[in-house]
VOGUBA-635865 format. One record per atom (N, C-alpha, C): atom name; x, y, z; residue in three letters. Coordinates in nm, 3 decimals. Last residue first. Example, Ala and Ser with C-alpha at 12.3 -4.5 7.8 and 13.67 -1.06 7.14 Angstrom:
BEGIN
+-------+---------+---------+---------+--------+
| atome |      px |      py |      pz | residu |
+-------+---------+---------+---------+--------+
|     N |   1.285 |  -0.225 |   0.708 |    SER |
|    CA |   1.367 |  -0.106 |   0.714 |    SER |
|     C |   1.290 |   0.003 |   0.787 |    SER |
|     N |   1.319 |  -0.569 |   0.780 |    ALA |
|    CA |   1.230 |  -0.450 |   0.780 |    ALA |
|     C |   1.320 |  -0.330 |   0.780 |    ALA |
+-------+---------+---------+---------+--------+
! end
This chain:
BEGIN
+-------+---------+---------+---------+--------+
| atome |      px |      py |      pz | residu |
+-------+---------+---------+---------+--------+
|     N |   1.102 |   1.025 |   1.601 |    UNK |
|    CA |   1.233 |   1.122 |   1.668 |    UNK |
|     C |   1.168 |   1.306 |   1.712 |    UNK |
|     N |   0.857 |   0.916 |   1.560 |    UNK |
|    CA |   0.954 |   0.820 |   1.648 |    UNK |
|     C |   1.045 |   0.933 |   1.714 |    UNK |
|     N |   0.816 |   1.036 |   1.294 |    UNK |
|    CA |   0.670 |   1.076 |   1.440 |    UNK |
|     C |   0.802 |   0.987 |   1.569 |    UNK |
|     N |   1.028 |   0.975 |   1.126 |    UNK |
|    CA |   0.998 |   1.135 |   1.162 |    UNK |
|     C |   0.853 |   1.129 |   1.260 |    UNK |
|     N |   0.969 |   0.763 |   1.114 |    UNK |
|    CA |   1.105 |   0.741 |   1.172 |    UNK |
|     C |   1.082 |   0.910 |   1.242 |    UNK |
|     N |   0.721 |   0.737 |   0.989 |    UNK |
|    CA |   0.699 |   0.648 |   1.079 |    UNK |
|     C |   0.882 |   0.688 |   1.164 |    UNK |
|     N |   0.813 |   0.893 |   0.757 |    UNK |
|    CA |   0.678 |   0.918 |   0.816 |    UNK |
|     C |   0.675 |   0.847 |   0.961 |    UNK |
|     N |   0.960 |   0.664 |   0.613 |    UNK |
|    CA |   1.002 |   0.830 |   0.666 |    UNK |
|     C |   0.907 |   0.873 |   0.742 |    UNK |
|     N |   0.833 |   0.462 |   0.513 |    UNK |
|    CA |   0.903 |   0.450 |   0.625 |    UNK |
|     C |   0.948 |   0.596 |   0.712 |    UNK |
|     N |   0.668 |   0.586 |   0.363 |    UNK |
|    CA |   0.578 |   0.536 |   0.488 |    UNK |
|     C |   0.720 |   0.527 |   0.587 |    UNK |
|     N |   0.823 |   0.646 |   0.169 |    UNK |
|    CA |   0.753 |   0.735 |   0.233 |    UNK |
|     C |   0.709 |   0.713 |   0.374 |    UNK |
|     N |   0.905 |   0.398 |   0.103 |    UNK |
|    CA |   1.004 |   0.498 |   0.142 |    UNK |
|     C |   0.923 |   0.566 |   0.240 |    UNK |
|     N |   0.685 |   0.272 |   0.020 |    UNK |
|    CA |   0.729 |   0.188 |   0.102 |    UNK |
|     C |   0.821 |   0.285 |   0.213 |    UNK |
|     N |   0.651 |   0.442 |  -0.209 |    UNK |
|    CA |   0.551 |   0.436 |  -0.154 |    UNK |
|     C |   0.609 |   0.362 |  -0.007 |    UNK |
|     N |   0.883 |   0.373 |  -0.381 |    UNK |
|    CA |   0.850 |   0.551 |  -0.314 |    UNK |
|     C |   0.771 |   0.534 |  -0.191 |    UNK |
|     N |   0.825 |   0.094 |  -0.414 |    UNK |
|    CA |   0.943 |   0.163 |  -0.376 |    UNK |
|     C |   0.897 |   0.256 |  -0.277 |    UNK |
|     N |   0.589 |   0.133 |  -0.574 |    UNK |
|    CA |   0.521 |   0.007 |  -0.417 |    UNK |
|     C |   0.754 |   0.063 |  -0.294 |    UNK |
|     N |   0.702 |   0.239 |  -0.833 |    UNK |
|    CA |   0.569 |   0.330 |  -0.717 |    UNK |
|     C |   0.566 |   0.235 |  -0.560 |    UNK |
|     N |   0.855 |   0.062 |  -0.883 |    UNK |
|    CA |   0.901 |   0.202 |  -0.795 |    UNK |
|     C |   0.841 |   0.209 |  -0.738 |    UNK |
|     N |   0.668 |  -0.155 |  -0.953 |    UNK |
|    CA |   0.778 |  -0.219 |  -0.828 |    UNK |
|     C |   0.817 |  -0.049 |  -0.815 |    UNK |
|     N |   0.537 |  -0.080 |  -1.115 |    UNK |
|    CA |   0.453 |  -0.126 |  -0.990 |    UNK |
|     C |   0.544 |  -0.117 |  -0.888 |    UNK |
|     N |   0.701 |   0.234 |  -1.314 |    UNK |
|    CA |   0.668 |   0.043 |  -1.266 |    UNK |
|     C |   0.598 |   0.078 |  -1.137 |    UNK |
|     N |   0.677 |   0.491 |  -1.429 |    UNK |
|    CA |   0.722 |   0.457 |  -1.312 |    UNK |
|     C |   0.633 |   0.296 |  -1.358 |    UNK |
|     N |   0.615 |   0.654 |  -1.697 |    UNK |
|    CA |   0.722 |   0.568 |  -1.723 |    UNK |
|     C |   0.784 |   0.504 |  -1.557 |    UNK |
|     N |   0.384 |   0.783 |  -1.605 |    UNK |
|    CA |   0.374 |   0.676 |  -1.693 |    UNK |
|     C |   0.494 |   0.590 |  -1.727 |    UNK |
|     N |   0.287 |   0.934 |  -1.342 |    UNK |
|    CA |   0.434 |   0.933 |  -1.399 |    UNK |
|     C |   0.446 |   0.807 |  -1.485 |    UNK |
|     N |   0.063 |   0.994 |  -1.256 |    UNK |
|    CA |   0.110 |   1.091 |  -1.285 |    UNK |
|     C |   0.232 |   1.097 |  -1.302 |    UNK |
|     N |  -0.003 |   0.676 |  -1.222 |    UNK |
|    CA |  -0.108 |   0.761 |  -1.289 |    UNK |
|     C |  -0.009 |   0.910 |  -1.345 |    UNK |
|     N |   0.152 |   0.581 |  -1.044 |    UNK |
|    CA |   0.195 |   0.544 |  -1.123 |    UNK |
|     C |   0.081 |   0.613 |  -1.268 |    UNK |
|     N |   0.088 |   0.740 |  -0.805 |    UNK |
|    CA |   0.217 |   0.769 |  -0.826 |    UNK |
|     C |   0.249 |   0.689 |  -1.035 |    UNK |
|     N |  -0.186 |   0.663 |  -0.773 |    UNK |
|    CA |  -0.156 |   0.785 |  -0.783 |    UNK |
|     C |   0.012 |   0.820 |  -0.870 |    UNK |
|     N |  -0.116 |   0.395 |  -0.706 |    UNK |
|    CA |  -0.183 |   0.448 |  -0.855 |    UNK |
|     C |  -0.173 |   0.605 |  -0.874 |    UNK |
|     N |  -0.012 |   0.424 |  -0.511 |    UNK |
|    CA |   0.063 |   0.386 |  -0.589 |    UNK |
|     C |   0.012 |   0.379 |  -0.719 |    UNK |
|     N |  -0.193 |   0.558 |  -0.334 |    UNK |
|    CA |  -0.055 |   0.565 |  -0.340 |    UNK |
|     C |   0.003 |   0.548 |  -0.462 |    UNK |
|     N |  -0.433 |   0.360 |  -0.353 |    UNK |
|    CA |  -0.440 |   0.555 |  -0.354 |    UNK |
|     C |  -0.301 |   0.589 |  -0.418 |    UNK |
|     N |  -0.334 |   0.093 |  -0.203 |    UNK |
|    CA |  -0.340 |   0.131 |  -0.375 |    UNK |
|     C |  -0.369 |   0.266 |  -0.422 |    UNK |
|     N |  -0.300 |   0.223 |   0.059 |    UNK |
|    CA |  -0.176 |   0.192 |  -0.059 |    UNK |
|     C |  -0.209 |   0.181 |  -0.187 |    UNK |
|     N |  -0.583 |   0.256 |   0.102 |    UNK |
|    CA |  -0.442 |   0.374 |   0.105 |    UNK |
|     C |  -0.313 |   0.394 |   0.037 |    UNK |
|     N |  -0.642 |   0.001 |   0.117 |    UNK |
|    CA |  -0.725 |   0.100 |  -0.003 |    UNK |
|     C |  -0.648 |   0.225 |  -0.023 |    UNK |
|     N |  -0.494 |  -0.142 |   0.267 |    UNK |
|    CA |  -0.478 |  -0.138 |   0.126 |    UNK |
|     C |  -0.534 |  -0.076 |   0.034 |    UNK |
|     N |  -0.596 |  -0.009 |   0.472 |    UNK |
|    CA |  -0.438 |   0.056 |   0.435 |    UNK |
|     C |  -0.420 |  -0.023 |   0.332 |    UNK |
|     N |  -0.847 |  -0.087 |   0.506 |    UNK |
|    CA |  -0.800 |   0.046 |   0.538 |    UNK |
|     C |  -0.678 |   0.070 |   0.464 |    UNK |
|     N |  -0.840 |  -0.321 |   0.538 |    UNK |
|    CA |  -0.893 |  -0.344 |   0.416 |    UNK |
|     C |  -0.857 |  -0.135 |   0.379 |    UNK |
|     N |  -0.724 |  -0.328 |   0.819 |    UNK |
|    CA |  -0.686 |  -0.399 |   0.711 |    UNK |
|     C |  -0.711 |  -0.379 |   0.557 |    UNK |
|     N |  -0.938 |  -0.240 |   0.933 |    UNK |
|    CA |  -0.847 |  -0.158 |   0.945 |    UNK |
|     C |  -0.713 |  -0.242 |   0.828 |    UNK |
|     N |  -1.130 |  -0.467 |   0.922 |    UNK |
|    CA |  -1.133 |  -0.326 |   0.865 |    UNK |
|     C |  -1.014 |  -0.242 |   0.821 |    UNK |
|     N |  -0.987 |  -0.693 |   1.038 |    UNK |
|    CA |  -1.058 |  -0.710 |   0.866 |    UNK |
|     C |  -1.035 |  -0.523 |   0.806 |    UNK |
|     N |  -0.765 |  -0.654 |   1.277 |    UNK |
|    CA |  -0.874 |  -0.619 |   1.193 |    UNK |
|     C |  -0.909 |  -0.608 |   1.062 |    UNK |
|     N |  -0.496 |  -0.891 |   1.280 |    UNK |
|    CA |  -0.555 |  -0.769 |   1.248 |    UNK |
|     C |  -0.670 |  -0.787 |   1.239 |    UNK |
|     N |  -0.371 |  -1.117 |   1.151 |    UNK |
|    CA |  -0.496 |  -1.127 |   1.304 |    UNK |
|     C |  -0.527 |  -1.023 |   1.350 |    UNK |
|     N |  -0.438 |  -1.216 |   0.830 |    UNK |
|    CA |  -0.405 |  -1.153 |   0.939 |    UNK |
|     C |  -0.439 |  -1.199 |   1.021 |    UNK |
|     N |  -0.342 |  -1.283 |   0.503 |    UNK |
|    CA |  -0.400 |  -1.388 |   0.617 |    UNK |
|     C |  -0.343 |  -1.273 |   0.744 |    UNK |
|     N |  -0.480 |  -1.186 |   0.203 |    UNK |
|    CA |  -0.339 |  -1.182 |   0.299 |    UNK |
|     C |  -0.412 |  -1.216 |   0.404 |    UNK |
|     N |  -0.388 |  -1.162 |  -0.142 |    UNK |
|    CA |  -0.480 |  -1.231 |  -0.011 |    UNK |
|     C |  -0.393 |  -1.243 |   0.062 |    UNK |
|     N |  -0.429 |  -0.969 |  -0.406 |    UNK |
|    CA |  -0.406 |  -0.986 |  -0.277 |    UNK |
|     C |  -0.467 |  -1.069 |  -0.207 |    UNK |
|     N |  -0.464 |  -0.861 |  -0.738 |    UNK |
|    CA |  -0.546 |  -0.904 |  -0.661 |    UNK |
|     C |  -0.444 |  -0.961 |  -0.536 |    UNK |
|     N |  -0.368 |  -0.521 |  -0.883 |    UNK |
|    CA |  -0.352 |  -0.640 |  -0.861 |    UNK |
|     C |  -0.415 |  -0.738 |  -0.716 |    UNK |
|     N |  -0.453 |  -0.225 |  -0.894 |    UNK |
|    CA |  -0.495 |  -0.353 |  -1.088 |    UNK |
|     C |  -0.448 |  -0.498 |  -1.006 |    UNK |
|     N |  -0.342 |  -0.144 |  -0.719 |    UNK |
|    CA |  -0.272 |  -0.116 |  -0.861 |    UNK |
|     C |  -0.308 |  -0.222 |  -0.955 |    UNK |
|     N |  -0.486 |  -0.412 |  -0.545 |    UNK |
|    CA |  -0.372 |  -0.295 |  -0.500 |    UNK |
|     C |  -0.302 |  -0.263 |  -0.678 |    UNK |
|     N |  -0.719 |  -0.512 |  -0.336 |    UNK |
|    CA |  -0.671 |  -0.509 |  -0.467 |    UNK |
|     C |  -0.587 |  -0.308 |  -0.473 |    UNK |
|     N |  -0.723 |  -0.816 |  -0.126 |    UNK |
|    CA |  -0.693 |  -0.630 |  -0.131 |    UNK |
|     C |  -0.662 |  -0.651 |  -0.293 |    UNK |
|     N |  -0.872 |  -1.013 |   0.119 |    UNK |
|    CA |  -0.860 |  -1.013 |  -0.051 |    UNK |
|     C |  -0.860 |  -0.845 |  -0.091 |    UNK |
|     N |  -0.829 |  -1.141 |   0.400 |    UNK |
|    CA |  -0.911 |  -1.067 |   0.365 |    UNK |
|     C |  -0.778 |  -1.051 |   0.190 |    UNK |
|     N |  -0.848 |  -1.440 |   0.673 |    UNK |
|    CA |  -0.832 |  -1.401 |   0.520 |    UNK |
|     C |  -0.907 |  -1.300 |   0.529 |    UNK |
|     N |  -0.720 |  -1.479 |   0.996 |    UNK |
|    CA |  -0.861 |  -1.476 |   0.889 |    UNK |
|     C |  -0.762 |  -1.374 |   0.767 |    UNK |
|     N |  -0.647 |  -1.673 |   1.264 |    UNK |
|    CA |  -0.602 |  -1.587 |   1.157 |    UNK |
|     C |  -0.713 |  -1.580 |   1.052 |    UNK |
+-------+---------+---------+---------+--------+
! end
């Protein structure tokens, strides 16, 4: 298992995979896109909605390629 260190909305991460480093360091640079995005163009949204919406989305995305 190997360590890689994501910074997600201003906040620091360490997360132990057996993933690829890359493809790893991939979807936290996607998620923090996400959720700064979301929390950039709506000042009264928290870490915890935007990492919400953001969690939603992905799940919808992943149920809508399945059906």
């Amino acid at each position: 298992m190997e360590k890689i260190k994501l910074f997600i909305a201003g906040d620091e991460y360490n997360i132990s995979t057996d993933n690829d480093l890359d493809y790893v360091a991939q979807l936290g640079a996607e998620l923090d896109s996400k959720i700064s995005t979301l929390m950039r163009e709506n000042a009264r949204i928290s870490i915890t909605q935007a990492a919400i919406v953001t969690a939603l989305e992905s799940v919808s995305y992943t149920h809508l390629r399945a059906h």
